[in-house]
C-alpha positions in Angstrom: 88.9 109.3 124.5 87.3 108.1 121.4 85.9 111.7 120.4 89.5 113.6 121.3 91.2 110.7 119.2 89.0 110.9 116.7 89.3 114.9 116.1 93.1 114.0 115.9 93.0 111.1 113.2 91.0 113.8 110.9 93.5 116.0 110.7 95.8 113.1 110.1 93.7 111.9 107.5 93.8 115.4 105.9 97.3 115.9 105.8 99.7 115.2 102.7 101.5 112.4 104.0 100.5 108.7 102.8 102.4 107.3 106.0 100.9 109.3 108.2 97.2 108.9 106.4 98.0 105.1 106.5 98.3 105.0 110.5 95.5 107.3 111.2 93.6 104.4 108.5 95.0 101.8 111.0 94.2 103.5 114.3 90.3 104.2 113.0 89.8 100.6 111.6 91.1 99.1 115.0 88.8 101.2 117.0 85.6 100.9 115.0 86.5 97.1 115.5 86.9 96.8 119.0 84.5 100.0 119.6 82.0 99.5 117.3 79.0 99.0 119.7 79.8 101.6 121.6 80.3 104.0 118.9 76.7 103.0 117.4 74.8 103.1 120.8 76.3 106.8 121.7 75.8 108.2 118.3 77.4 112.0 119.2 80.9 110.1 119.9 82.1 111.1 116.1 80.8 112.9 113.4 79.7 109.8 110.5 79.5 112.1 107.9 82.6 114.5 108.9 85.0 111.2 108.7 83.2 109.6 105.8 84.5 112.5 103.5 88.1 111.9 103.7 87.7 107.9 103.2 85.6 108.0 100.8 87.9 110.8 99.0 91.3 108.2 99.6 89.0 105.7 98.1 87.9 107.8 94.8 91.2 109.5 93.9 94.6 108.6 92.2 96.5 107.9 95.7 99.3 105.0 96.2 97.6 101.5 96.1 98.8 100.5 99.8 97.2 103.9 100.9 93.7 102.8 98.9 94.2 99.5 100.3 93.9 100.6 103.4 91.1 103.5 103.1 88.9 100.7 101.7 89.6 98.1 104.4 88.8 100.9 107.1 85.8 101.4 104.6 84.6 98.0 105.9 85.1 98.4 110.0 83.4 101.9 109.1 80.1 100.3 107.4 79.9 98.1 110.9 79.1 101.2 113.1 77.1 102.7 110.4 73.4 102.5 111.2 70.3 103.2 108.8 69.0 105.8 111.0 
């Protein structure tokens, strides 16, 4: 589920819409929250640096402050499944 969902919300992420980029922000926040450990034990569940691009990209450019409000608070359920390895 999470790696069919999580090819979905990238193309969300990518399109040109703020609302629809907002809910795809929403979706992968609430799953890296109640997934997290799973997501971090089976490391080939998503792509980290394929889905870092497009948050860090809301996060860097001129985009509506709800939309970078969001991006960043996604950001920080991101950094919990993030792993030094």
């Amino acid at each position: 589920m999470i790696r069919t969902l999580n090819q979905h919300l990238l193309k969300g992420l990518k399109t040109n819409s703020d609302e629809i980029r907002k809910q795809c922000l929403d979706i992968f926040s609430d799953v890296f929250r109640r997934f997290g450990g799973l997501i971090v034990r089976q490391e080939t569940l998503i792509n980290k640096n394929e889905l870092m691009k497009p948050i860090s990209m809301l996060l860097s450019t001129k985009v509506e402050v709800g939309l970078r409000r969001k991006a960043s608070s996604c950001m920080g359920a991101f950094a919990l499944v993030l792993n030094e390895g």
